[in-house]
PATI-157114 format. One record per residue (C-alpha): residue number from 1; x, y, z; residue in one letter. Coordinates in nm, 4 decimals, m for minus. Layout:
N
{num NUM | xx X | yy Y | zz Z | residu A}
...
//
This chain:
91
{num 1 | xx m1.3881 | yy m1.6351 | zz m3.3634 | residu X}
{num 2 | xx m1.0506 | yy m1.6972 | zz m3.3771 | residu X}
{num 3 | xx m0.8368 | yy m1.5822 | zz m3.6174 | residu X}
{num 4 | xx m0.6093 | yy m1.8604 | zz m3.8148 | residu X}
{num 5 | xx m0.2125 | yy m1.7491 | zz m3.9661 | residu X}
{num 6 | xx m0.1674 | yy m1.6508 | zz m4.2800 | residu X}
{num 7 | xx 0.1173 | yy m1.7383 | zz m4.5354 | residu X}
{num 8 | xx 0.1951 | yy m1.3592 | zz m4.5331 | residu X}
{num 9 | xx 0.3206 | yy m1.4062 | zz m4.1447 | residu X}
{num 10 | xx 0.6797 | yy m1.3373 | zz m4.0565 | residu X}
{num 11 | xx 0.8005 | yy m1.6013 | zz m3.8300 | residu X}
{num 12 | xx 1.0252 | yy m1.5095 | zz m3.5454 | residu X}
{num 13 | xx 1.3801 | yy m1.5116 | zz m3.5642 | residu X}
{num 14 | xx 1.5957 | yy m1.6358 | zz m3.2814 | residu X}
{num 15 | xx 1.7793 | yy m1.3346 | zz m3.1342 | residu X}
{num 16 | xx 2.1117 | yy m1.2638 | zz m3.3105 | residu X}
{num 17 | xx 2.4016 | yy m1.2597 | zz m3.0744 | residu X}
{num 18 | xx 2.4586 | yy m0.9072 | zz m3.1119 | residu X}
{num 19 | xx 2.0814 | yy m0.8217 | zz m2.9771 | residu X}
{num 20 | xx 2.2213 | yy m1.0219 | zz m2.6463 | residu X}
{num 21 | xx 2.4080 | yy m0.7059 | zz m2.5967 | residu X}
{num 22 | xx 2.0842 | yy m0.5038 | zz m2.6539 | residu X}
{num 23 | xx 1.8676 | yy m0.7421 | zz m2.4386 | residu X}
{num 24 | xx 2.1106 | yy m0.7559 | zz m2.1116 | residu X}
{num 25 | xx 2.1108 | yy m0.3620 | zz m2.1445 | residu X}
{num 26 | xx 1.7727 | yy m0.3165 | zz m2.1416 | residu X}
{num 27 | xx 1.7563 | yy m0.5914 | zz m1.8500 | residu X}
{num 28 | xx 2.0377 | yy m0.3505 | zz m1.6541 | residu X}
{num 29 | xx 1.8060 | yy m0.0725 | zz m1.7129 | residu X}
{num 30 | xx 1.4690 | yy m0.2052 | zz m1.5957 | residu X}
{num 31 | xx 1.6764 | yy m0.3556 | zz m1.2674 | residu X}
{num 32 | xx 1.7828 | yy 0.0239 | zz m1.2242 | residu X}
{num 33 | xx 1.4388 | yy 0.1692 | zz m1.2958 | residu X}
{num 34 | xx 1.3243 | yy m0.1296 | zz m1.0488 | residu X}
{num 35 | xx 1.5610 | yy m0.0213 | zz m0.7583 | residu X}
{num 36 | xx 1.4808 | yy 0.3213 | zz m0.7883 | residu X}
{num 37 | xx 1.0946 | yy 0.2758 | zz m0.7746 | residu X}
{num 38 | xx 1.1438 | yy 0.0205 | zz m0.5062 | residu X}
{num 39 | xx 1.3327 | yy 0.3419 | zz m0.2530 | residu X}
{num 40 | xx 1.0915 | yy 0.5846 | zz m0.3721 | residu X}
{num 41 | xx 0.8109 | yy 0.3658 | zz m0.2816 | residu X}
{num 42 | xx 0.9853 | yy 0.2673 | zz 0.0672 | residu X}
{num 43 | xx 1.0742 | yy 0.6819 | zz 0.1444 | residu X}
{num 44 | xx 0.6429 | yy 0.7347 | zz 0.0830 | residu X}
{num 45 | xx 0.5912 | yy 0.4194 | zz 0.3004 | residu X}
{num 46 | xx 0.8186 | yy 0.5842 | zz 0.5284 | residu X}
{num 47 | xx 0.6878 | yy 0.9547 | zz 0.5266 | residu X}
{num 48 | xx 0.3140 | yy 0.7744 | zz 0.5660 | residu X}
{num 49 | xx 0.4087 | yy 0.5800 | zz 0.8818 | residu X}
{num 50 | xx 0.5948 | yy 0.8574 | zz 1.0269 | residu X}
{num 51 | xx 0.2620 | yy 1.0805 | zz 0.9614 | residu X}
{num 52 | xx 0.0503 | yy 0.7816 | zz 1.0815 | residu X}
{num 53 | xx 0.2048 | yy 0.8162 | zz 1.4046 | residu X}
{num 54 | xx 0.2122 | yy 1.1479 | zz 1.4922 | residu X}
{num 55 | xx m0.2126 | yy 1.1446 | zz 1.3598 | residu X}
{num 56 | xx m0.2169 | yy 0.8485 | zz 1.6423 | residu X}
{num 57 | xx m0.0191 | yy 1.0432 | zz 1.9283 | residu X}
{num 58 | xx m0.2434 | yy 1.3633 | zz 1.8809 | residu X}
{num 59 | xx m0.5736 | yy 1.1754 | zz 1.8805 | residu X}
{num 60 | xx m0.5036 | yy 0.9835 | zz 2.1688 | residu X}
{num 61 | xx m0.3161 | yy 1.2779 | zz 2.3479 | residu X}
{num 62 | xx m0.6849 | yy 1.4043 | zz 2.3107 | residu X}
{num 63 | xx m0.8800 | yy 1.1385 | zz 2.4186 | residu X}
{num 64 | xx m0.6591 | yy 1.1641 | zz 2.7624 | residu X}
{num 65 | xx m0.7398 | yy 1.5585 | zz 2.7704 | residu X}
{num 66 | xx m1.0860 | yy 1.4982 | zz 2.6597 | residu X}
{num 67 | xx m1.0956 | yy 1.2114 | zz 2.9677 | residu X}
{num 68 | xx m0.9102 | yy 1.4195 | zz 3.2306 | residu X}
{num 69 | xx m1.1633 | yy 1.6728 | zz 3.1724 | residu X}
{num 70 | xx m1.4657 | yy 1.5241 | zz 3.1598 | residu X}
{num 71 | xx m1.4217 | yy 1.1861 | zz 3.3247 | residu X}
{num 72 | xx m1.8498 | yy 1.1641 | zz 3.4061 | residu X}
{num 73 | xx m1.9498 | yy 1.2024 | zz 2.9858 | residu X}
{num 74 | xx m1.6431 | yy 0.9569 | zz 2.9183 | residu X}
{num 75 | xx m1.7438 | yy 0.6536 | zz 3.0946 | residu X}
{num 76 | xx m2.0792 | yy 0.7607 | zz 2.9947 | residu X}
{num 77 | xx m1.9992 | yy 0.6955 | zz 2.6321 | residu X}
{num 78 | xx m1.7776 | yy 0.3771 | zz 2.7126 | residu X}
{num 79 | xx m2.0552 | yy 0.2525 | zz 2.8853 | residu X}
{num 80 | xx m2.3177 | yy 0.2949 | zz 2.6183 | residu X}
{num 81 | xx m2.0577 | yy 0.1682 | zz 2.3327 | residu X}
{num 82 | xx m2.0170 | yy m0.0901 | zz 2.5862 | residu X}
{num 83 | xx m2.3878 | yy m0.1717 | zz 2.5823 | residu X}
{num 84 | xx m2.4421 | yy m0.1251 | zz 2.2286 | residu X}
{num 85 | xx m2.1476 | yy m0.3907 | zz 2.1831 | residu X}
{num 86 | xx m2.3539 | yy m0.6511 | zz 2.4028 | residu X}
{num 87 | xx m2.6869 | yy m0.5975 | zz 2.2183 | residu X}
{num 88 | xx m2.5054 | yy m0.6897 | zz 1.8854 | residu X}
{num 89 | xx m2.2764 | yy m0.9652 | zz 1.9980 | residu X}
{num 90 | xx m2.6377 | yy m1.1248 | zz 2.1433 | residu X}
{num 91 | xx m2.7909 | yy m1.1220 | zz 1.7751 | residu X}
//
């Protein structure tokens, strides 16, 4: 149900010039607060890619050992993912 105004309700005043100064303050303050949160997010964006990387370069520096290694079991797996792969792209 909604709710109707009552005589009792204040009406909004138009700002007074001297909350201007108040108003672009703030305004200067949540650009600040903005620009700070926007490098700290970018430095954790950076620190995640960076980590994302190296994650990448060890598992694949693995995969090449595990390959070298064992070159029989690998293409034994690639060739059953590979078959797997054709029995659902067939469905």
């Amino acid at each position: 149900m909604a709710q109707t105004a009552t005589k009792d309700a204040t009406p909004i005043k138009p700002a007074e010039t001297n909350d201007k100064g108040d108003l672009n303050t703030q305004i200067e303050l949540l650009q600040r607060d903005l620009g700070s949160l926007a490098e700290t997010t970018l430095a954790q964006l950076d620190q995640l890619h960076t980590e994302g990387r190296a994650r990448a370069k060890n598992l694949t520096d693995q995969t090449n050992e595990f390959v070298r290694s064992q070159p029989v079991t690998a293409l034994a797996i690639v060739a059953g993912v590979g078959f797997l792969a054709g029995l659902m792209s067939r469905r």
